[in-house]
N, C-alpha and C positions, 0 to 999 in steps of 0.2 A: 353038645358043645354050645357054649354060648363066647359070643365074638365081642367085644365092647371097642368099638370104634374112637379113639382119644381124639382123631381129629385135630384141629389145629387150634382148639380151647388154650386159653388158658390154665385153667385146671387141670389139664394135661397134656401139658410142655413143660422139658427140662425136670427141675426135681419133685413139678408137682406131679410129672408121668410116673415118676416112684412112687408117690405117695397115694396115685390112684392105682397103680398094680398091685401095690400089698393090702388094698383095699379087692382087687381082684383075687389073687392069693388066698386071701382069708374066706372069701364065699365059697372061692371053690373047694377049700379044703374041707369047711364045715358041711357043704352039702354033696361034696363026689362030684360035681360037675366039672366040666375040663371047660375054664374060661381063659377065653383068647385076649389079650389086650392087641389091637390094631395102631401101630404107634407110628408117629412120624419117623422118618429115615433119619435123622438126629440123636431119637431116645433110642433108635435100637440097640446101638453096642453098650452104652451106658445103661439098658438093662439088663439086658443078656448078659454083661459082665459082672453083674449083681444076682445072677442063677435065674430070672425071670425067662418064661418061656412067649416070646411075640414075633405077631408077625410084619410085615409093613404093610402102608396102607396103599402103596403104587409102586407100581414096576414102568421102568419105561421101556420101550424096545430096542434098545442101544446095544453096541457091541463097546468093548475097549475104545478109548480116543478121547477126539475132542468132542466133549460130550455137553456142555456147563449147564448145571442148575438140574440135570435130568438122573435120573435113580438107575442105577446100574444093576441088573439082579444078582451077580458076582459080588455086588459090595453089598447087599441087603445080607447074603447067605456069608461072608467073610465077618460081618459086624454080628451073625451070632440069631439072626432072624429063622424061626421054622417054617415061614410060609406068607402069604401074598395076598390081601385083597386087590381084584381088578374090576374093570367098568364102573365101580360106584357110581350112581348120579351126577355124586359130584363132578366126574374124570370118566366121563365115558369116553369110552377105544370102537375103534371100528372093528367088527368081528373078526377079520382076518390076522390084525395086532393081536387083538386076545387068542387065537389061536396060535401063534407064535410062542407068547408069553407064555403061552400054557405048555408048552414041548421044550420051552429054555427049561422051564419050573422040575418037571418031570427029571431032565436030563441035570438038573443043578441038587435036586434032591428036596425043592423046597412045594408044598402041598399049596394051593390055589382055592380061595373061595370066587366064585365071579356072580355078580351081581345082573340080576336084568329086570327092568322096570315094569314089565307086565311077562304072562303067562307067554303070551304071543311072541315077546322077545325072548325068551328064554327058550321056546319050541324051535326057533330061527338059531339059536346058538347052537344046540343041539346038535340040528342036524346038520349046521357046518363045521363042528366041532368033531363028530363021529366020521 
């Protein structure tokens, strides 16, 4: 699997998020590799209703409510998303958040990559994560 992070580029937002996932689409097809496009909460339904397979790039830990400006993971999996990056660099979560997010994930049916910035952190997730 390779993951391509669209981020909050230019180049991919809105319809140029299309334009770089059928640029995804095509690599993966020619070489067998399963490429993830990681897209803003925006492009997701508007690709996903276009047959593209992504997933988002933040989940928040919110339930239903008043919630504003934050990512609901019911609405990432209703708009059509397979799954989740969490802690990137960018939006790092406290472990315990990411443990959460990861049993909403599981129980919503949406797959989780999580990121951790050294080995040492990743060992620390681990075993609060198990």
């Amino acid at each position: 699997m390779i993951f391509v992070n669209f981020k909050t580029y230019q180049e991919g937002t809105g319809r140029e998020a299309l334009k770089l996932a059928k640029v995804c689409q095509k690599v993966s097809q020619k070489t067998s590799l399963e490429i993830i496009p990681l897209v803003q909460a925006v492009d997701l339904f508007p690709l996903t209703k276009q047959g593209f397979s992504v997933w988002a790039q933040h989940l928040d830990d919110i339930e239903y409510g008043p919630n504003t400006g934050q990512v609901l993971p019911e609405a990432v999996l209703a708009a059509g998303a397979k799954g989740t990056l969490l802690n990137h660099s960018e939006n790092k979560m406290p472990i315990p958040m990411v443990k959460s997010l990861l049993a909403r994930g599981q129980k919503l049916g949406l797959k989780t990559l999580v990121c951790a910035e050294s080995v040492e952190e990743a060992k620390e997730m681990v075993n609060e994560l198990l």
